[in-house]
C-alpha angles and dihedrals in degrees: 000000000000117000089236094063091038083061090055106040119132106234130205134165135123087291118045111025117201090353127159118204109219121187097260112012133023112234129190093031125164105177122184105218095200081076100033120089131267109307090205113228098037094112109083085174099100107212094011093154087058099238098121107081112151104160105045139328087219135031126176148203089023116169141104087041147064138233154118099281115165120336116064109252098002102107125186127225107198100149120164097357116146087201125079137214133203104222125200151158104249143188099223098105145149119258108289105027123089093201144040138183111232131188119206115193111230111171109027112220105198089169109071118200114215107251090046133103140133121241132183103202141165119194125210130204120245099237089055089059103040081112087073087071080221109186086019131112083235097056116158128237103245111221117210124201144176157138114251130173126164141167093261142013103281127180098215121171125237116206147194102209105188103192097186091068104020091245130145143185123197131188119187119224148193118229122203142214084237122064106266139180117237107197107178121164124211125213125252113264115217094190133085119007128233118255110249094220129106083249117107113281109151143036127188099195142189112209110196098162132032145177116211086272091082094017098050098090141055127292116222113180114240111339120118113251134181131253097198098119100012148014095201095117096063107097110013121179099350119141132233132282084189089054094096138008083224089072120108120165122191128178142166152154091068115184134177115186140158118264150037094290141066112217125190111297109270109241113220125194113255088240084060092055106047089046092060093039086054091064082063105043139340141202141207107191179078116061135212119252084245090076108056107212107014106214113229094183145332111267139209127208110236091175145329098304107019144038138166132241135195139232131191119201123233087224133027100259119229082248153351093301139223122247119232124166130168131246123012135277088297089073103064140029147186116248107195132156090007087297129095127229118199127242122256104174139027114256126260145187113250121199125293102064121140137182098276096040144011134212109228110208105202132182128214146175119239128061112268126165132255107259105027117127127232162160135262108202136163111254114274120293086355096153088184120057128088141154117234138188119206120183086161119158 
């Protein structure tokens, strides 16, 4: 076939429809991007394959409280509840994932009090979602999608909690013995913009337990509502993940984009996801057995008893962190001068962090000299402490 009739070809397939396909450009396109390939950049979830997991693979005994446990970014609401959960990264995937978070329930709680419910979330800066056009004419569809698979049918409730402006929008589903993939889109909301700050300014949440607080109202499918005076709308007519011990949730592969359509999950390296979960929190530690003392930062003696070290992030965090760190005293040292000075008091960060490094104050026991130069280090073959900075939403 000439070139000249190749340039000019009407193409259509499943995936360009009346397209032609000019030398340098294509014109007259109407592409379907749930066939297209991967767009890069679609997915606004950070770790949404589950990989990145800093602080633990498995946590325990979780319930009546609320933190960060295992996976990077994924934090879970369980206040109040009577009944507990064991939480893990786990291998049991669909094709194409390497990890999963699962919930095991452990202590069933078949009476619900009325101010407890459990809530897998992950919040979003508003500088990270002006893409969504939120409080414009112009406002975007949202697409939701993920892999879901659980012990039992289950009607659980996915949500767009938008804190600037106290809105919500909430979609009912039905979850599967089978991994399954759960695609709801959310209607463009024209009122009430997103703060363009690093401060918290968005959730995307799976409710999966509720007291009447949040299933008291009516539930209306898709439509932004606002939580000025309740927040009773919120998970209407779900079931119970604390109704049974025999009950495991897993699920994976989590996207948010703009727009009407899910496309396939966008893979991320591991190293990209790190990275993003690093502006978050970060973690020095622990060490396997394998590395003796595991050094946590270079340190400097101010006087007899104290001194201060410093550590530089890998990423430039969202903002000036929090320090965290496991065990006790007993769990780190100085070494100065060959010779090693125990630990009195947990470190801590003093004044003067930042966003790209923090100044660790540290006391000790043992007379040491202004000016010597040392190490602070996790005691010998201790394969659990570490020293953390959150600066999480």
């Amino acid at each position: 076939m000439a070139l000249s009739k190749i340039l000019n070809a009407s193409v259509t397939d499943s995936t360009l429809t009346g397209a032609k396909v000019a030398s340098s450009t294509i014109t007259g396109t109407n592409i379907s991007t749930a066939t297209m390939p991967n767009l890069g950049r679609r997915n606004l979830v950070i770790n949404g394959a589950m990989q990145v997991a800093q602080r633990n693979t498995t946590q325990a005994s979780i319930g009546g409280n609320t933190n960060y446990w295992t996976v990077d970014r994924h934090k879970l609401y369980a206040p109040n509840t009577a009944g507990r959960l064991t939480m893990s990264q786990d291998t049991d995937t669909p094709d194409g994932f390497g990890d999963s978070i699962k919930f095991d329930c452990t202590t069933a709680d078949t009476s619900i009090a009325v101010n407890e419910y459990m809530l897998l979330e992950q919040s979003f800066e508003g500088q990270s979602l002006q893409l969504f056009k939120k409080g414009t004419s112009n406002a975007e569809q949202i697409t939701v999608s993920f892999y879901m698979k659980t012990n039992k049918a289950f009607t659980f409730m996915c949500e767009l909690n938008d804190f600037d402006n106290n809105r919500v929008n909430t979609q009912r589903f039905t979850t599967s013995t089978s991994w399954t993939r759960h695609i709801l889109t959310f209607a463009a909301d024209t009122t009430g913009a997103l703060d363009d700050n690093t401060d918290r300014s968005f959730g995307l949440g799976i409710w999966m337990h509720a007291g009447s607080n949040f299933t008291g109202g009516t539930y209306v499918a898709n439509a932004w509502q606002s939580r000025s005076a309740s927040d009773n709308m919120r998970a209407v007519g779900i079931g119970s993940f604390f109704d049974n011990t025999d009950n495991l949730v897993r699920i994976t592969g989590l996207q948010m984009e703009v727009g009407s359509q899910a496309t396939a999950f966008e893979h991320r390296s591991f190293g990209e996801e790190l990275t993003l979960c690093q502006r978050y929190y970060y973690q020095i530690g622990p060490y396997p057995s394998s590395s003796g003392y595991g050094i946590l930062s270079h340190f400097s003696v101010a006087d007899a008893n104290s001194g201060f070290g410093i550590v530089t992030f890998n990423q430039t965090m969202r903002a000036a962190p929090a320090v965290s760190h496991s065990g006790d005293v007993n769990d780190y040292r100085l070494y100065v001068s060959n010779s090693n000075k125990p630990m009195t008091a947990l470190p801590s960060i003093s004044s003067g962090h930042t966003g790209n490094m923090a100044i660790i104050y540290a006391e000790f026991s043992g007379t040491t000299t202004a000016g010597q130069y040392g190490l602070l280090q996790t005691v010998n073959n201790n394969t659990d402490a570490f020293i953390g900075f959150s600066s999480e939403l």
